[in-house]
C-alpha positions in Angstrom: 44.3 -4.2 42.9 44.8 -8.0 42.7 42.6 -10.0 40.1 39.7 -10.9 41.7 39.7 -7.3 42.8 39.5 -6.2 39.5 37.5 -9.1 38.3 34.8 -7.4 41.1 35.2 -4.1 40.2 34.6 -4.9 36.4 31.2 -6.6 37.8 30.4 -3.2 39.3 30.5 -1.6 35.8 28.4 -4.6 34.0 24.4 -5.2 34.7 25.0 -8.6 35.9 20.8 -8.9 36.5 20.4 -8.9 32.7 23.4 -11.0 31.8 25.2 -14.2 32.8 28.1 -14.5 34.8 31.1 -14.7 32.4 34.0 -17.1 32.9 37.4 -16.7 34.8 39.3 -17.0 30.9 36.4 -13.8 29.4 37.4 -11.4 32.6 41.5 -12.4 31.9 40.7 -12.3 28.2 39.1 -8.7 28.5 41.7 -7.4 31.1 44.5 -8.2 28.6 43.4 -7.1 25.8 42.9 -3.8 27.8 45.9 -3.7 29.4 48.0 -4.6 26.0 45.9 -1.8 24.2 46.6 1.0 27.4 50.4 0.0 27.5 50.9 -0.1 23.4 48.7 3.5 23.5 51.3 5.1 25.8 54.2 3.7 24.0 54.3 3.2 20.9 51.3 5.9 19.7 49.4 3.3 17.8 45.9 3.8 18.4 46.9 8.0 18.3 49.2 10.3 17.9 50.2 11.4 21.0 52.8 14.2 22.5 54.6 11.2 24.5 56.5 8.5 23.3 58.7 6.2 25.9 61.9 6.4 24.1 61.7 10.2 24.4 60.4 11.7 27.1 60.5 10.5 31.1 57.1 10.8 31.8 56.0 7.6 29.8 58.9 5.9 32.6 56.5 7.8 35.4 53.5 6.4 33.8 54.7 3.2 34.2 57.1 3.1 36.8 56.0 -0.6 37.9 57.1 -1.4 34.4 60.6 -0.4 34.4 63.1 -2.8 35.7 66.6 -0.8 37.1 69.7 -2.6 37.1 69.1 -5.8 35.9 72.6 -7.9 35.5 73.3 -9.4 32.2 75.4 -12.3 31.8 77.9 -12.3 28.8 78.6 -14.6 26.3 81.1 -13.4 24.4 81.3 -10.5 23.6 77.1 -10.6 23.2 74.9 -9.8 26.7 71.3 -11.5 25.9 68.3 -9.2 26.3 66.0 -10.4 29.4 63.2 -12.3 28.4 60.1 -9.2 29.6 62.4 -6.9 27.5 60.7 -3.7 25.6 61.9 -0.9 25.8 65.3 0.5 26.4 66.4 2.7 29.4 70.2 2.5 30.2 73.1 0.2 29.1 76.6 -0.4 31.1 79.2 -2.7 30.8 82.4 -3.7 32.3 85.3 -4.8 30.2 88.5 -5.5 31.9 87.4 -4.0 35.0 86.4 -0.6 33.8 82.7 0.2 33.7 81.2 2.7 31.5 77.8 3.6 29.2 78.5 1.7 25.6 77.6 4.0 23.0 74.9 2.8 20.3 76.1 2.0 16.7 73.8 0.7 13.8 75.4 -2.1 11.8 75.9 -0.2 9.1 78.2 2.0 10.9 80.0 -1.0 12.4 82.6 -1.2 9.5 83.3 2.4 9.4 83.5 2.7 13.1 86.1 0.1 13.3 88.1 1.7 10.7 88.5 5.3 12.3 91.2 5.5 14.0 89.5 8.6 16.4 86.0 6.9 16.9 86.9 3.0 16.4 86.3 0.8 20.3 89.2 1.4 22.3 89.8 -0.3 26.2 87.5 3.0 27.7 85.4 3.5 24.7 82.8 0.3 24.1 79.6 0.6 21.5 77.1 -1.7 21.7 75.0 -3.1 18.4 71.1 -4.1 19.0 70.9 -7.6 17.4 67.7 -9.8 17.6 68.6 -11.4 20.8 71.3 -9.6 22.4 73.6 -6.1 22.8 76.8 -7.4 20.5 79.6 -5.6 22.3 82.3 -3.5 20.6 85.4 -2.6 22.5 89.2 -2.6 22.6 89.7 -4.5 25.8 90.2 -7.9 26.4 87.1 -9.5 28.1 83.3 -8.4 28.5 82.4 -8.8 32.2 79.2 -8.2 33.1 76.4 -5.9 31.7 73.4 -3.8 33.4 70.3 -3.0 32.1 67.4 -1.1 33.0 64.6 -1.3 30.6 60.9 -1.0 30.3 59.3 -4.8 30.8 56.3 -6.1 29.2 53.1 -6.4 31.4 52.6 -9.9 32.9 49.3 -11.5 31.7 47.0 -12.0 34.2 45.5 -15.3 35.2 43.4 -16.7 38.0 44.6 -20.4 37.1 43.2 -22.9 36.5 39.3 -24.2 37.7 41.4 -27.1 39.2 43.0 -24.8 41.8 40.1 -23.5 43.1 39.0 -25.1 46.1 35.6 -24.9 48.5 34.0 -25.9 51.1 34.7 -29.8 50.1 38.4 -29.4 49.6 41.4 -29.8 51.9 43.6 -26.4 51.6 47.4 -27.0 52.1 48.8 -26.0 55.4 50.5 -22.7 55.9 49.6 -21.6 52.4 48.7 -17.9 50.9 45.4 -18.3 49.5 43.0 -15.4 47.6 39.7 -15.3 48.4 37.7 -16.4 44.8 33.8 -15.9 46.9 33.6 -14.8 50.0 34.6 -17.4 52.7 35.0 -18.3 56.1 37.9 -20.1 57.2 38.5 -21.2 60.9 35.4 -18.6 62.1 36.8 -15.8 60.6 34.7 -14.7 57.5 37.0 -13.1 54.2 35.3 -10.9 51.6 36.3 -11.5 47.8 39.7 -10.1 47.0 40.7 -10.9 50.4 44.5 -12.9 51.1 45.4 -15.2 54.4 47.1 -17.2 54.9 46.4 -21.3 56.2 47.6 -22.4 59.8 46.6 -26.4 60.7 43.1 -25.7 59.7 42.5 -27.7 56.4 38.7 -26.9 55.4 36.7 -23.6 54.9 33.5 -23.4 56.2 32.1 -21.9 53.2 33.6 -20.1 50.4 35.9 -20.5 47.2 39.7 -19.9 47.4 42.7 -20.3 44.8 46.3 -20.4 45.8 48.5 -17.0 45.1 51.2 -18.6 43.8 48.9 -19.6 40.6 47.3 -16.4 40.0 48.9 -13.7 38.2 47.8 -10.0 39.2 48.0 -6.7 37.1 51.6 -5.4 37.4 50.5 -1.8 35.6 50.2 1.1 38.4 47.2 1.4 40.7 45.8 4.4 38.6 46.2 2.8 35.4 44.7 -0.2 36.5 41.4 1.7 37.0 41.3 2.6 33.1 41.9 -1.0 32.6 39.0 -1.8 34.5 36.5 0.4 32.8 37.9 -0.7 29.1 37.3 -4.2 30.1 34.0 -3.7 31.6 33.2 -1.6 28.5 33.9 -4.2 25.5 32.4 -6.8 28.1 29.3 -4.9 27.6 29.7 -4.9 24.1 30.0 -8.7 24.2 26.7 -9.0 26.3 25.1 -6.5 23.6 25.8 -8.6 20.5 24.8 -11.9 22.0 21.3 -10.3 23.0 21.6 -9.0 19.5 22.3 -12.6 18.0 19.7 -14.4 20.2 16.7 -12.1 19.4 18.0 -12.5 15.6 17.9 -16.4 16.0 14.6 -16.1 17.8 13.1 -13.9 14.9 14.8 -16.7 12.3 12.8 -19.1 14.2 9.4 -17.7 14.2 9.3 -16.5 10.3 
């Protein structure tokens, strides 16, 4: 599902009749926190302990195949390859040093000095370690230069966002020519109507005949799978609810303050 997508199918959860509709920033607001809770859940057994963990078994890496990035090149610099910025967890290190490629093995810093001083174990120009620092993989081997790296890892989820209220654009607004645009409310652009959700793309026609649209290249959709997206969904809807519940709660409160 894209965003609005999910922003309608959270509306089909919520009794919109009794309650106001909420703004673009509450839906994103609720979808993250759902999708941070669902992804820390599966990985990390916060909320409960669980028989899965990602660093341990390779259904987590199933779970959340969209998640997990293969391959991705790291530069060096050094003898240190910087972690990618959506980094999480790890999957699978290799290196090339000198031309040879292999898997690094890991080694905690406190092994470092030892390793280095064992004349069977220490780095050698076939045998490379790597050490997990705050921003990189440090590098240990017996060769002469570190080449290149590849990673595969698990990424953090994107945030979603619909942008901004200044992207959106109607029936008064000139849309950019040959341009992706998602359908915010249902539309019609050059006689041919668009339900919510829906994605076209402009030709010369600069004007809808009705409707609310948003660029794609602002919006950021849900990059968790299709199934998982549907729990997202409900666990938004659900502490939406509970939002809607405690300001009824709060305005009958203020109304009873009012009339003692």
């Amino acid at each position: 599902m894209n965003i609005i997508e999910m922003r309608d199918a959270i509306d089909s959860f919520l009794d919109r009749t009794k309650s106001a509709r909420f703004t673009d920033a509450v839906y994103c607001q609720h979808m993250n926190n759902a999708i941070t809770d669902d992804f820390r859940d599966r990985t990390s057994n916060i909320k409960q302990a669980r028989m899965y963990d990602f660093q341990s078994t390779e259904q987590v890496m199933r779970d959340l195949y969209t998640l997990v990035v293969d391959n991705a090149p790291l530069v060096p610099s050094g003898n240190n390859l910087p972690y990618p910025a959506d980094y999480r967890y790890f999957g699978r290190l290799l290196v090339t040093v000198d031309g040879y490629t292999t898997y690094p093995l890991p080694c905690e810093y406190r092994q470092e000095g030892p390793l280095l001083k064992d004349a069977f174990r220490k780095p050698s120009k076939t045998k490379f370690y790597y050490v997990e620092t705050d921003t990189a993989f440090r590098i240990l081997h017996g060769g002469t230069t570190l080449q290149a790296g590849s990673f595969s890892y698990m990424k953090y989820p994107a945030i979603v966002t619909m942008g901004q209220e200044s992207d959106k654009v109607n029936d008064t607004g000139v849309l950019q020519t040959n341009t992706q645009y998602i359908v915010y409310e249902d539309c019609v652009y050059n006689g041919t109507s668009y339900p919510s959700g829906a994605i076209f793309t402009t030709g010369l026609v600069t004007t809808l005949t009705d409707g609310i649209v948003i660029p794609t290249s602002v919006i950021v959709n849900c990059d968790m799978p299709v199934n998982i997206q549907a729990d997202i969904v409900k666990k938004a809807a659900e502490t939406m609810e509970l939002s809607i519940s405690e300001f009824n709660k709060s305005q009958l409160l203020q109304q009873q303050s009012e009339q003692d």
